[in-house]
LUMNU-909621 format. One record per atom (N, C-alpha, C): residue in one letter; x, y, z. Coordinates in pm, whole numbers, plus 50000, padded with zeros to 5 digits. Layout:
<lumtis>
aXYZ;...
</lumtis>
This chain:
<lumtis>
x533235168349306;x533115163849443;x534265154049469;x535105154149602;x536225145049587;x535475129549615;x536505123249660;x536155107649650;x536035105249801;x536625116049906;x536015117850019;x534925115350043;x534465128549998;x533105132350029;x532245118449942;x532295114649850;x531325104749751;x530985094249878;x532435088749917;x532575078450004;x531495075550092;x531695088250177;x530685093550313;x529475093850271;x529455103950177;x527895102550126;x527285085850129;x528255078850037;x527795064749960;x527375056150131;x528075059450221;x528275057150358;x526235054850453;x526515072450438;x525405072450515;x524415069650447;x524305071350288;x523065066750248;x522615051250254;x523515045950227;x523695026850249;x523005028650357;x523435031050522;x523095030150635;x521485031950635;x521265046850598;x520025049350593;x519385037750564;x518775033450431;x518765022950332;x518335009050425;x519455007550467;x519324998150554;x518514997250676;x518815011650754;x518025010950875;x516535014750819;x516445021750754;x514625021050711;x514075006950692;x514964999650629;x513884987150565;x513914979250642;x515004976550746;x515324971350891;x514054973650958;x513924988950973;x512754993151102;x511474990251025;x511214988250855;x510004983350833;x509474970150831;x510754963050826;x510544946550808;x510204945750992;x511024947551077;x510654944751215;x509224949151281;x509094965051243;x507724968851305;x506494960951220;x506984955651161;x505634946651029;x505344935551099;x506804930051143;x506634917451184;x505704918051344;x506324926951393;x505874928551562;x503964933651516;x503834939951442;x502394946751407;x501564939551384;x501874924751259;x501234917551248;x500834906151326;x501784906451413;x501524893451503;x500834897151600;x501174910451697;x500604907751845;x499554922451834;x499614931551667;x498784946651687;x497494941451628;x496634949951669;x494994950151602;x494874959451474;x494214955851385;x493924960251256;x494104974551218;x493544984251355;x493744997451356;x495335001551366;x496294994151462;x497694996351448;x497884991051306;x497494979051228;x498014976351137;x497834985251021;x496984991651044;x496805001050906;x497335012550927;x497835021751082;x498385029751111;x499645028451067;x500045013151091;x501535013350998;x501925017150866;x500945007650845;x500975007550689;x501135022750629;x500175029650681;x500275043050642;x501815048850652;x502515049250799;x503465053350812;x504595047750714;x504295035150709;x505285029050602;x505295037850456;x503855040150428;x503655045450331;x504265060950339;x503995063650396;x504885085450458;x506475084250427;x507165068950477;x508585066550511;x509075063150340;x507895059650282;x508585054150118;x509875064750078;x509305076250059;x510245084049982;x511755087350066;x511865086850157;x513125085950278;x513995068350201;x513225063650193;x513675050950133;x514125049950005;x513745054649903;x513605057749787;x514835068949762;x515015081349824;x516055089649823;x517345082049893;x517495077050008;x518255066050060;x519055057449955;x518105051549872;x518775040249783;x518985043649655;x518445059949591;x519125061649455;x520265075349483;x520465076349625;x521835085449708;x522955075449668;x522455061949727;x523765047649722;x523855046849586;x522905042249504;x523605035649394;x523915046949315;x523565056249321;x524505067849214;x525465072649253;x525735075749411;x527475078549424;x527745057649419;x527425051449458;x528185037449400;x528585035249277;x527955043149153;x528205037849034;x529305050849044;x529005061649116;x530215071749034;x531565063949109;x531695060449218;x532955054849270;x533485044749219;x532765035049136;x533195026149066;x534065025348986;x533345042548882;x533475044448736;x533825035348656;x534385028548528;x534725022548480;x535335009548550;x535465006748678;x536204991548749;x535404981148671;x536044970348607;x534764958048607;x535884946248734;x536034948948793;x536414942648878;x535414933448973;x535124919148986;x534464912349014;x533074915649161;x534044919249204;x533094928249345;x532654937849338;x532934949349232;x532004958649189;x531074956349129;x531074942049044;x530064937748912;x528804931849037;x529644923649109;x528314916849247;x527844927649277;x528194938449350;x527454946749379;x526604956749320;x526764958849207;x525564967549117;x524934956649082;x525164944049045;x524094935149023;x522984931449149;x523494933249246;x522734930849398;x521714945249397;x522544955349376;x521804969049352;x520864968049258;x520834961849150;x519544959049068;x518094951349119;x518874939649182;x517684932349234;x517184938849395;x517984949249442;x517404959149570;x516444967749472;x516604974349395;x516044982849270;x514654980449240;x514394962049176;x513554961149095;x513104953749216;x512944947249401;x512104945549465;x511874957149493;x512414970749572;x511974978849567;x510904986649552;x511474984449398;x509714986849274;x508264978849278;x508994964049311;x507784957049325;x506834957649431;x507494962749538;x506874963449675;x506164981349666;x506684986649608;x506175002649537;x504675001449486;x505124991049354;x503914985949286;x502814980549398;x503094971749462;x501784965649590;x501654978049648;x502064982449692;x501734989349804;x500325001049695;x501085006449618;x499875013749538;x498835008849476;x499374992849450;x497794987849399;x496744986049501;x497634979949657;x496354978649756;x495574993149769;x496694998949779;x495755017349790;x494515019849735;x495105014949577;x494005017449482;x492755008849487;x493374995349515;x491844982449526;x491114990049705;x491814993849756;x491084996149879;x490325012849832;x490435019149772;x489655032549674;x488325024449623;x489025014949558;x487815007049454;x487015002949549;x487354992949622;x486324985149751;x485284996349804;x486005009249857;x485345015649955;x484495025349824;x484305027549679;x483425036249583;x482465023549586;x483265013249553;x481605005349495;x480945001349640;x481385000149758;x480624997549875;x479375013849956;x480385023849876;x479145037649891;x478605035949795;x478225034149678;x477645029849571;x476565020949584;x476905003849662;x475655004049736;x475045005949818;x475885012349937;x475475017750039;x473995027049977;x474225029849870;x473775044649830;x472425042049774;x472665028649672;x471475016349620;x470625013349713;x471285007049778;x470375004849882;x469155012650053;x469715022450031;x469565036950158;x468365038750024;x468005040449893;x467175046649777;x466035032349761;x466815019149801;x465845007649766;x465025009349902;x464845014049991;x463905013950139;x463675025250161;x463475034550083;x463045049050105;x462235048349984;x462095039749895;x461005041349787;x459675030949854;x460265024849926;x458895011449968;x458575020550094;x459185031450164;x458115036650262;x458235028750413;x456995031250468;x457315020650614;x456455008350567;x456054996050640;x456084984550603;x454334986150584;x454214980450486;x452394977950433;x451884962950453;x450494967850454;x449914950150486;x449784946850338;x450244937050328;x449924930450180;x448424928550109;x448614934249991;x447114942149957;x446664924949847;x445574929249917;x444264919849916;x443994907049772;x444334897549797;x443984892749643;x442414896449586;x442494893649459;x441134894149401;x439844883949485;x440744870049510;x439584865149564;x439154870549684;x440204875649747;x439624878649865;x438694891849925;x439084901149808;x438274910149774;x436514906349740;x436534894849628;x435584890149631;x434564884149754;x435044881849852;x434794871749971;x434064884550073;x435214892450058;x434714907450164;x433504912150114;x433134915049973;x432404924349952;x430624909549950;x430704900049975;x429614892649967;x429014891350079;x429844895050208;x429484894550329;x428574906650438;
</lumtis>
């Protein structure tokens, strides 16, 4: 592939890159402040649909970046794959949250049908409501009269 084409590529994927995490940091910000819970989780989702657009975006850049480099250790190439690391490993970290809330919100909503489920079985065994049955003494008291 020439060094043209790498360029362009390295070009639009940066852009991409950028404008995704641009349009997720802003619509987050605008969502959380003035949207209701139902937009907020509609985002979230979408954010979640947009990951892999993001993800292809930023390993498009840093692999034609490292091929255009090739061997340079020239000071501004070294800043910039080092900057590319720490885009990399937040990236990942924000990867990581995002799938753990997924998963704790899986967990929340099994063990909440779980007691939903306990409990719908704890008031279907007691029936409809009974008069409280009779002590002994009072049994005694009835039957003398």
């Amino acid at each position: 592939m020439s060094r043209r084409v790498l360029v362009r590529i390295h070009l639009a994927a940066a852009a991409g890159a950028l404008a995704v995490i641009s349009a997720f940091l802003v619509s987050s910000t605008v969502i959380e402040l003035i949207g209701d819970p139902g937009e907020v989780r509609s985002l979230r989702h979408a954010i979640l649909l947009a990951l892999p657009l993001l993800i292809g975006c930023l390993a498009a850049s840093a692999l034609t970046g490292r091929r255009l480099a090739g061997r340079s250790r020239a000071p501004v190439v070294r800043r910039k794959q080092r900057r590319m690391q720490v885009v990399a490993a937040v990236g990942l970290v924000v990867l990581v949250l995002e799938i753990t809330e997924l998963l704790a919100g899986a967990v929340n909503l099994a063990l909440l049908a779980l007691n939903f489920r306990d409990g719908r079985g704890m008031t279907r065994r007691r029936g409809p409501a009974r008069s409280p049955r009779p002590t002994r003494r009072a049994q005694m008291v009835d039957t003398r009269t």
